[in-house]
N, C-alpha and C positions, 0 to 999 in steps of 0.2 A: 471441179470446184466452181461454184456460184460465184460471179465475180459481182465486187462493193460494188454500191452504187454510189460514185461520189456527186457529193452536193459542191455547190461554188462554193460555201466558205467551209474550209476542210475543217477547221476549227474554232468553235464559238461557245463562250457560255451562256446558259441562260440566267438570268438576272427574276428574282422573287420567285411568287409558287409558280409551277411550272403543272401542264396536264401532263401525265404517269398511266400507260399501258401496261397493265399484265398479261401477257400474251398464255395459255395456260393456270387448268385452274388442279395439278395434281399439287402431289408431296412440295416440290421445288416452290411452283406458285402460290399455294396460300402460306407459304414461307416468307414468298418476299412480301406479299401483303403487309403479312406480321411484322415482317421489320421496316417497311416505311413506314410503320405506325411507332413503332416502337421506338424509330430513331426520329422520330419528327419530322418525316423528311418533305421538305415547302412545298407542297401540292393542292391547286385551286381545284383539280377533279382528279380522280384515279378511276378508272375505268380496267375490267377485268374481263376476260374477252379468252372464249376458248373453241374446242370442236362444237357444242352445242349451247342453247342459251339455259340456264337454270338457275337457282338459289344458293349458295354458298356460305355458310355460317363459318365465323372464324374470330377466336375468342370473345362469344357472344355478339360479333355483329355481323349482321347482314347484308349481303352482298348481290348484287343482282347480276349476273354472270351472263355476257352477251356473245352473240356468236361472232364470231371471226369473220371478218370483210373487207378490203379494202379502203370501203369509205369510214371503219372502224377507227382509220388515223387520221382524220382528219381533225386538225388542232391539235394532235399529240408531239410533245416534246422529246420525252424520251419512253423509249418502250422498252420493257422489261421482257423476255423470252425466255422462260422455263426451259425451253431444252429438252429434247431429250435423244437420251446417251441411244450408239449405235444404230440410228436410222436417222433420216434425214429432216429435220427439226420443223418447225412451222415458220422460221426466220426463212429458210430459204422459199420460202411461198409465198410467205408476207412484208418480210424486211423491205424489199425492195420497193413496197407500196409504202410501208410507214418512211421509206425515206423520201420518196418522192412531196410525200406530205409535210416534211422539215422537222422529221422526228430519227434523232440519233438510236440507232437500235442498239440495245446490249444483251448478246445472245449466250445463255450457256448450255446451249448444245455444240457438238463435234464440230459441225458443218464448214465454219468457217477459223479455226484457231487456227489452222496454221498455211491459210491463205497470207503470202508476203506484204499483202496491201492493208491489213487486218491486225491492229495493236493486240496483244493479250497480254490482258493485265489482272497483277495484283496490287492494286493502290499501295501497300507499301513497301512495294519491291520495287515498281515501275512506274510508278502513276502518272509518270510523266511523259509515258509513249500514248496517253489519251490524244496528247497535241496534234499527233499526227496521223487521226482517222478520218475515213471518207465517209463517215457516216454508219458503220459498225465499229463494235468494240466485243472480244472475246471473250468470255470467261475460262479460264481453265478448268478441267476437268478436277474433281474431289480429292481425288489424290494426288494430284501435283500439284495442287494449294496448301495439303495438309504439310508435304514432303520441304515445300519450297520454303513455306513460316517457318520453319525449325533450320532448314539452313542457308538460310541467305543470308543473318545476321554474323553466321561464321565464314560465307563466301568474301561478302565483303568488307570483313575483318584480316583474314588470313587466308583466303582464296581457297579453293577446293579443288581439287584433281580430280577427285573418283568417288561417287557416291553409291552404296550398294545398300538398296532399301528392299526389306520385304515387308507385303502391308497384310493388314488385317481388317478388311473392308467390309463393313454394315452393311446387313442386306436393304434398309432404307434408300442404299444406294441405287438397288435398283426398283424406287417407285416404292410407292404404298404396294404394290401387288407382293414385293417382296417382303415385307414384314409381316402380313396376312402369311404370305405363303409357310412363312417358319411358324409362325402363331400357329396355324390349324397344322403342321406337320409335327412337331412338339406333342402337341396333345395328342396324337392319333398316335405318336411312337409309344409315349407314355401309357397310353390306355391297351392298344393292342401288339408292341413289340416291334409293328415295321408303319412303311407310310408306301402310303396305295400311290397317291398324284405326286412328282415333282413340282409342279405350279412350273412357273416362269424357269426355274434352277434344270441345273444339267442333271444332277443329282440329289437326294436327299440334302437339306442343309440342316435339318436337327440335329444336333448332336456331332456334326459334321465338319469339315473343312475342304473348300471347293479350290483347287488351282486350275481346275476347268470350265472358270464359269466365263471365261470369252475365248471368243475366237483368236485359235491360232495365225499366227500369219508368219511373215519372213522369219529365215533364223531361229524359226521355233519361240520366239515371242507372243503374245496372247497379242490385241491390238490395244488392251488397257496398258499393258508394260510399253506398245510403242509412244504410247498418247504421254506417258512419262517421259521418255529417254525426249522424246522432240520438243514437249512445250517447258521442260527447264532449259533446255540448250536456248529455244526461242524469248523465254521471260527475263533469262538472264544474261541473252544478247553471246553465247559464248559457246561456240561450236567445240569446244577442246576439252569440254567437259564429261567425265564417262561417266555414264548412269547405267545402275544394272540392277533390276527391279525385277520382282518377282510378286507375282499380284495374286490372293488370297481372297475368296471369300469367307466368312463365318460366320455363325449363329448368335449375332448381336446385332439388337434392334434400331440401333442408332450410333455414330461417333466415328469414323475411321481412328485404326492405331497402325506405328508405321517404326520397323526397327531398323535403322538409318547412323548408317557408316561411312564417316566422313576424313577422307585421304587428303589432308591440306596441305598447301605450299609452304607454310608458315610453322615453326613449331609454335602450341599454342597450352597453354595448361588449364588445368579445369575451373579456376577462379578465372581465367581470362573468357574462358569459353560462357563460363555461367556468368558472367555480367554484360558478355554480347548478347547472349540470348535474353535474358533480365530486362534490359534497357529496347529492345526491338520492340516497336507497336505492335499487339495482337498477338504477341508473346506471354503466356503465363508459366514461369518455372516451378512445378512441383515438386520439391526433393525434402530432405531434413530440414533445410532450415527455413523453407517456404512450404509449410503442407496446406492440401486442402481438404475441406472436410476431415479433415485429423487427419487423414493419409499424405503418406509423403513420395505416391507413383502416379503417374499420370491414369487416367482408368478410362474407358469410353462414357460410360454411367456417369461422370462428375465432368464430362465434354459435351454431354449432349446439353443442348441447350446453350451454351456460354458461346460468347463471339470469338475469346482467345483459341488460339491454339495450345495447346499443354505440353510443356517437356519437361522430360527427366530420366532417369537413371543414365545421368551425362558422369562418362568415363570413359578410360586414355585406355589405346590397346596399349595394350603391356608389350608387344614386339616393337611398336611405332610409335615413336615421339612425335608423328604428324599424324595422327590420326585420333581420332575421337569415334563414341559410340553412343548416341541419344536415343529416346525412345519419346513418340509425339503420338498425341493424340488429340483429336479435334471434329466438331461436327460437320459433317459433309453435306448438310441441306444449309449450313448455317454459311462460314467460311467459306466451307466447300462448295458454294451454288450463288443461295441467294444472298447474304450479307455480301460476300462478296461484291455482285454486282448493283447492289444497291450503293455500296462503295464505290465503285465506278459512279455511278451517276452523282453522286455527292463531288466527284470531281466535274465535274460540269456546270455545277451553279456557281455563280459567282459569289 
């Protein structure tokens, strides 16, 4: 592990518009562009900064995309890092120059979430372990954002013992190359019956469902199920909690969905549980008597896009009076990545 680079003051806001690096210009990247525009977020320059220098159009505006350099952070406050999942990110190359520069890094790639020196945060889980970064800040990975919005507001209502989540993970997740890859696999089943190329996928994903699409590691875990079991234990400070995840790719373009079984300390009933969740920031409850778009189930299609997380078909196992059963879904470039740490940084100004 790359260790932080700490600045003298561990913790400082900045005060008015502040310069904004995008480090990366894929799926994640012109993501968060999109949302410091979209949330207004007080920026006297934004500067977007990737492998090579080019042009980047992003809902109709133009962007001039500079290549990646050291003297690249010079004046930058905070720097945005795309990430990217299962190889070693462009933070670990660059962070340590943008922080030398007096620029807080917020990375969401793997590299550093669960370095001990290294807050990982969800603004409204923890927002308040920002206080105490040496100059990075984590993102969590897409599925333990989606997993942790649906139940934190029941953790720390009625505490949680044992959560068994199996997810249903958008190939968006892995990059533009994976949505292309199902796009042109799709058609090529549909026209001639099989698909010649996997793309990026272990396996065909048209028509398909992958529990092979990461690497296995200890225990027979994939490393996406370790990156759960570790960064809830980490985001929510509590090693006593059992997580047992079981990670899923499928043939959807955007949104992760996640069916998540929740063993509490507390007996808790479904009006108590649907008004924790209700009341939670970045919570939005789909059911009878809150639907959306006239439906009353959470769906990927009416997540993609929206900042909330979505839950519902919230119900009591019928053996266990301390247990619950929700089903969430939410967008993985949005929450999942960059709103996220765009929310980070909104904790940083003053």
């Amino acid at each position: 592990m790359v260790k932080s680079v700490k600045q003298k003051n561990q913790f400082k806001k900045f005060k008015g518009p502040v310069t904004v690096a995008v480090i990366g210009a894929g799926a994640v990247g012109k993501e968060m562009v999109r949302i410091l525009q979209q949330r207004k977020f007080p920026m006297k320059e934004l500067r977007v900064l990737a492998r090579s220098a080019r042009k980047l159009e992003i809902d109709g505006r133009e962007y001039e995309v500079k290549e990646t350099k050291p003297e690249s952070f010079e004046g930058v406050q905070i720097a945005l890092f795309a990430g990217t999942e299962g190889e070693k990110g462009a933070a670990v190359t660059f962070g340590p120059e943008a922080i030398k520069r007096g620029a807080v890094v917020i990375d969401n790639g793997a590299d550093f979430r669960m370095d001990p020196k290294v807050p990982l945060v969800i603004p409204e889980i923890n927002g308040e372990d920002v206080s105490w970064h040496s100059g990075i800040i984590a993102n969590p990975n897409c599925t333990t954002a989606v997993l942790l919005m649906a139940l934190a507001p029941i953790y720390k209502k009625f505490g949680v013992k044992r959560a068994i989540v199996s997810t249903y993970q958008a190939v968006s997740g892995a990059g533009a190359k994976g949505v292309a890859d199902l796009m042109s696999q799709a058609e090529e089943y549909l026209d001639q019956g099989k698909v010649s190329d996997f793309g990026i996928f272990p396996d065909r994903i048209a028509f398909n469902l992958l529990a092979n699409n990461w690497k296995i590691e200890e225990e027979g875990y994939s490393n996406e199920e370790w990156k759960v079991i570790q960064e809830t234990q980490k985001i929510l400070r509590d090693k006593s909690i059992q997580v047992i995840p079981t990670t899923v790719r499928v043939p959807v373009f955007n949104a992760h969905a996640e069916s998540i079984y929740l063993e509490t300390k507390k007996a808790v009933s479904l009006e108590e549980a649907r008004t924790a969740l209700s009341q939670f920031p970045g919570v939005l409850v789909v059911d009878e008597k809150t639907p959306l778009n006239g439906k009353s189930c959470p769906m990927p299609m009416y997540a993609s896009g929206k900042d909330e997380i979505l839950v519902g078909r919230i119900r009591k196992d019928l053996n266990n009076p301390k247990a619950l059963l929700l089903w969430a879904t939410g967008d993985n470039l949005r929450k999942g990545a960059a709103l996220n740490a765009v929310q980070i940084a909104e904790c940083l100004i003053a």
